[in-house]
C-alpha positions in Angstrom: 222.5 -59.7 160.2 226.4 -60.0 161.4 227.7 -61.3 158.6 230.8 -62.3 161.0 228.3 -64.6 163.0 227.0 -68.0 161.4 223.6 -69.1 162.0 224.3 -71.4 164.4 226.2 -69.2 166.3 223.2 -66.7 166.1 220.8 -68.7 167.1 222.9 -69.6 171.0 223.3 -65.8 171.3 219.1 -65.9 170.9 219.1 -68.8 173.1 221.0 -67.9 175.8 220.0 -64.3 175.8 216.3 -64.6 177.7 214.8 -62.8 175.4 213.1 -65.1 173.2 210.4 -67.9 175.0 210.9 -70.9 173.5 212.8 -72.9 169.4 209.9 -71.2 167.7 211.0 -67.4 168.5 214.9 -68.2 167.6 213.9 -69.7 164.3 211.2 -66.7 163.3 214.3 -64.1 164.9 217.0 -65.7 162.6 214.5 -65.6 159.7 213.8 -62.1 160.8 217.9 -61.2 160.8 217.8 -62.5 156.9 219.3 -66.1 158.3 218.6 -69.2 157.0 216.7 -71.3 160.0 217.5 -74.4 157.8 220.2 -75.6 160.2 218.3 -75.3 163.2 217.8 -79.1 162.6 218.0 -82.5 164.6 216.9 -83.4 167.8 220.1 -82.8 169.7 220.8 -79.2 168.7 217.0 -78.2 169.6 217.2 -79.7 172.7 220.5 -77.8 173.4 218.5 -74.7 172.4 215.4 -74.9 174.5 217.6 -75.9 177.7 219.5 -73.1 177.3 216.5 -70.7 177.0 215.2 -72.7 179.9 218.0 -71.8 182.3 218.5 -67.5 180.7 214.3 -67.5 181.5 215.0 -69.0 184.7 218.1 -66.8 185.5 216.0 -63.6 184.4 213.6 -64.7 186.9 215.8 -65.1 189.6 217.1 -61.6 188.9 213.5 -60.1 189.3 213.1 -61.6 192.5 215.6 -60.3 194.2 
């Protein structure tokens, strides 16, 4: 865990990274990282989440393609 980075912060870097799949794999990964997953709350934040691991899977994709 980087104490420097705040949970929130931590859990966009996980989200926009491509390698987690989905809310469920940023939550057990900032658990993992000795985080607390208790602000990865409200409807509006975990939408911002999965979109942006939406669009890093899609990107990754895209870069395997070509």
């Amino acid at each position: 865990m980087d104490h420097r980075m705040t949970t929130l912060e931590r859990a966009f870097q996980l989200a926009r990274s491509g390698r987690v799949s989905g809310l469920s794999e940023i939550v057990a990964a900032i658990r993992a990282e000795g985080y607390s997953a208790n602000q990865i709350d409200g409807p509006v934040l975990r939408r911002q989440l999965v979109d942006l691991v939406k669009v890093a899977r899609e990107r990754d994709l895209q870069a395997h393609r070509t």
